[in-house]
C-alpha positions, 0 to 999 in steps of 0.5 A, spaced: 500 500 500 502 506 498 503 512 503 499 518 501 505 523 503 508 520 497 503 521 492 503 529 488 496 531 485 498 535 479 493 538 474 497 540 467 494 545 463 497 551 456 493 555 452 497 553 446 491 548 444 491 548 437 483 545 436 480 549 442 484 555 443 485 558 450 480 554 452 482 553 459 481 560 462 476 562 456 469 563 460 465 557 461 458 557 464 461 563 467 467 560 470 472 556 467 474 549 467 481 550 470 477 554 476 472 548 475 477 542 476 482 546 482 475 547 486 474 539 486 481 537 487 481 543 494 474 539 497 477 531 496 477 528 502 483 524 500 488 529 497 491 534 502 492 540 499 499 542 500 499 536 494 497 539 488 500 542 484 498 547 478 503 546 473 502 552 468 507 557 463 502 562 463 501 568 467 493 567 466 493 560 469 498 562 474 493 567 476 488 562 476 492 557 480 494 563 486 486 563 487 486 556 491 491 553 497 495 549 493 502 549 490 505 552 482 509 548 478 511 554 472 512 550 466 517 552 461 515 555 454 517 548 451 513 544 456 507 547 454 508 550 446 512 544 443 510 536 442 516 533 445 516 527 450 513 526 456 519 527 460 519 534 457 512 535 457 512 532 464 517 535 467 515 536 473 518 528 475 524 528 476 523 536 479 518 535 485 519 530 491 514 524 490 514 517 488 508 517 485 503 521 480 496 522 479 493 527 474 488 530 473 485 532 466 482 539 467 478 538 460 472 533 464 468 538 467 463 533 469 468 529 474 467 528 481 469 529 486 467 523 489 470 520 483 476 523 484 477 521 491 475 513 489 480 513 484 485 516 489 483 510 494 484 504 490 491 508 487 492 507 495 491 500 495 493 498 488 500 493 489 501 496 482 505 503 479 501 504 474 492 505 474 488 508 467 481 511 467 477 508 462 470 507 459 467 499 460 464 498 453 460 494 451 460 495 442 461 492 436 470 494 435 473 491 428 481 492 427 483 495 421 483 488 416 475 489 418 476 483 423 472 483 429 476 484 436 470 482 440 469 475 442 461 473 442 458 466 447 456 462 442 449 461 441 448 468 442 445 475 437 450 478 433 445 484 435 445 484 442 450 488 444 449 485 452 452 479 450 459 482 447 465 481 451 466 488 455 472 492 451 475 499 456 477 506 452 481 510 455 477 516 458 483 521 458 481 524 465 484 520 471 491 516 471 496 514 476 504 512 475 511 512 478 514 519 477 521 515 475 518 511 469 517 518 466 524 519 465 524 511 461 518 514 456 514 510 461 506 513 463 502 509 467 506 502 466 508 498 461 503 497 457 505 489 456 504 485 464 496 484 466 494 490 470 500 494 469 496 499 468 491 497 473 483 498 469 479 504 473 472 504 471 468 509 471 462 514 468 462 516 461 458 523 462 463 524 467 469 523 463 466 527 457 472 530 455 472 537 451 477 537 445 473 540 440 470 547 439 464 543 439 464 539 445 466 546 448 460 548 446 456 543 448 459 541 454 457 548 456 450 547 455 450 540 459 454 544 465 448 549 464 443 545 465 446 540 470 449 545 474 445 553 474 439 551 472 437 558 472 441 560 466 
């Protein structure tokens, strides 16, 4: 079981998004997600807040970030503008003294806290470096040669997609790792041993992601009707 004072809780945010420009201080349901993800992280019950950190280059974010008792990383220019390795784009690892990582997306303003905490917790428990937030499936998936990657129970409806084998997709939302594996190109885990990275379930409207101006949009318009609903 791992020790929580060996965890660092880190939000990775830029404005240098590509598909969605400035979308993490441009307003939101009349906040923005930066301020909707620091808001959860200072009420989990699981993460002490001297333990995040926000790890931002701009002054913007920076600014966001001095609202909230938590800690900054400043990330240098090429962290947060140039596509590199994730030892530079996460080069925080070898910089801030902790054992292991949890990220948290900023893009997911549907995320819990509860979710969060959970996440936290089977982390704490989990004998393995790495865990993955993913979505439980349950679909029709064919590789690129057109063969299909479920298997099926014999007897069974092609049509009944309840009767598909379980598939998992990653959720881009939650994630767990060592720190030094970064510096290997390694996030997560191995990608190749059973449960390295161990499998976190978890809600798919709570991991509806915003990558797309549409999304934006839309989750603006969700986020207004869950949240304020006066608006």
């Amino acid at each position: 079981m791992k020790n929580i004072n060996e965890i660092l809780f880190i939000v990775q945010v830029r404005l240098n998004s590509q598909r969605v420009p400035n979308k993490m201080i441009r307003n939101f349901a009349g906040t923005t997600l930066t301020d909707i993800l620091l808001q959860k992280l200072v009420q989990c019950k699981n993460i002490p807040n001297h333990q995040i950190y926000l790890s931002a280059h701009e002054k913007e974010l920076i600014d966001i970030g001095n609202n909230y008792p938590i800690n900054i990383f400043e990330r240098s220019y090429k962290s947060a503008n140039v596509d590199s390795g994730i030892d530079v784009m996460f080069e925080w690892y070898n910089k801030l003294p902790y054992k292991y990582v949890v990220l948290i997306s900023g893009c997911n303003p549907f995320l819990k806290v509860e979710t969060i905490d959970n996440f936290v917790d089977e982390y704490l428990k989990s004998p393995h470096d790495g865990m993955f937030g993913v979505i439980k499936k349950k679909e029709y998936f064919w590789n690129k040669g057109g063969e299909l990657l479920n298997k099926w129970p014999k007897n069974q409806d092609l049509l009944n997609t309840k009767a598909v084998e379980t598939t998992y997709q990653a959720a881009h939302c939650l994630y767990g790792s060592l720190m030094e594996s970064i510096g290997y190109g390694r996030w997560c885990g191995s990608w190749i041993k059973k449960n390295d990275p161990v499998l976190y379930p978890m809600d798919e409207f709570e991991s509806f992601d915003i990558d797309y101006e549409w999304e934006f949009k839309t989750g603006e318009l969700l986020y207004n009707e869950k949240y304020n609903k006066k608006s």
